[in-house]
C-alpha positions in Angstrom: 166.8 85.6 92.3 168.9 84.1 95.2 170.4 87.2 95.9 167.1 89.4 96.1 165.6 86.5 98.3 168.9 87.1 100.6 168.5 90.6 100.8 165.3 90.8 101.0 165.2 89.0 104.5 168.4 90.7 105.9 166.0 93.8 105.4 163.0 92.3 107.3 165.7 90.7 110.3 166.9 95.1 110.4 163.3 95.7 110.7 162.5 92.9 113.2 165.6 94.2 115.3 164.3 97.9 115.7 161.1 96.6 116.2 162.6 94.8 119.1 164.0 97.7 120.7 161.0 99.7 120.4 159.1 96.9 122.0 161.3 96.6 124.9 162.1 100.9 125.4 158.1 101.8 124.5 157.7 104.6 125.5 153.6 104.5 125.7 151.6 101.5 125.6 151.0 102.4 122.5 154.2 102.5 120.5 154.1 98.9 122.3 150.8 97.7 120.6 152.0 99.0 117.4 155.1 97.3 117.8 153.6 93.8 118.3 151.3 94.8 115.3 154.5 95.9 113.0 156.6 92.5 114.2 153.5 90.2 113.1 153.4 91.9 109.7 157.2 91.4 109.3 156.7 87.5 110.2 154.0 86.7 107.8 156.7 88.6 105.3 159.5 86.5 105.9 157.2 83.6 105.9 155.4 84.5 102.6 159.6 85.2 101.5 160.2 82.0 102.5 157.2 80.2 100.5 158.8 81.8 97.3 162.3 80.4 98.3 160.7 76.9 98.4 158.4 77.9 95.6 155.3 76.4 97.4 152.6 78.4 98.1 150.1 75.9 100.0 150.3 78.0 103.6 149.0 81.3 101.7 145.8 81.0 103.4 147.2 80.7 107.0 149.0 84.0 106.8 146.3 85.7 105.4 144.5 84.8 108.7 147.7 85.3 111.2 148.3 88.8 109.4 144.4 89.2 110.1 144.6 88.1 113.7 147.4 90.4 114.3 145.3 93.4 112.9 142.2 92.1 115.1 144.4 92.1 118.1 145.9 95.3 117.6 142.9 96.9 117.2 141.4 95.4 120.4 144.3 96.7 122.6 144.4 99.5 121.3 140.1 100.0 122.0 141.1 98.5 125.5 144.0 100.9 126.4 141.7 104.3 125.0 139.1 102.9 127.5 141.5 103.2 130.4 142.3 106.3 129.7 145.9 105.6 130.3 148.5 105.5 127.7 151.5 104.6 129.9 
């Protein structure tokens, strides 16, 4: 199971990296909310990976509600940005 664990994170670090870059590169303010949005799902994954590593599963609750927050604050940039107008 140590090996699925292992190669289960080195999949969500990948993930986090080009996440990364298409934070930084954009190009829209968009593709940057959504980033932020993806990166937050891929850290309550690791976390929730690392919970099953240490076989405890007392912090379940807290990233339900980070992985709720993230979708709360997506969805407000995203309302904010359309309001603008402007999507660069």
């Amino acid at each position: 199971m140590q090996i699925v664990f292992a190669i289960t994170l080195a999949l969500l670090c990948a993930a986090g990296l080009v996440i990364v870059i298409r934070l930084v590169r954009g190009p829209t303010t968009l593709d940057r909310i959504l980033a932020v949005d993806v990166l937050v799902v891929l850290i309550v994954g690791g976390t929730a990976v690392g919970m099953a590593i240490q076989q405890d599963g007392s912090n379940i609750a807290l990233l339900a509600a980070v992985a709720l927050l993230g979708f709360i604050g997506s969805m407000a940039a995203v309302r904010l940005v359309e309001k603008k107008g402007t999507h660069r």
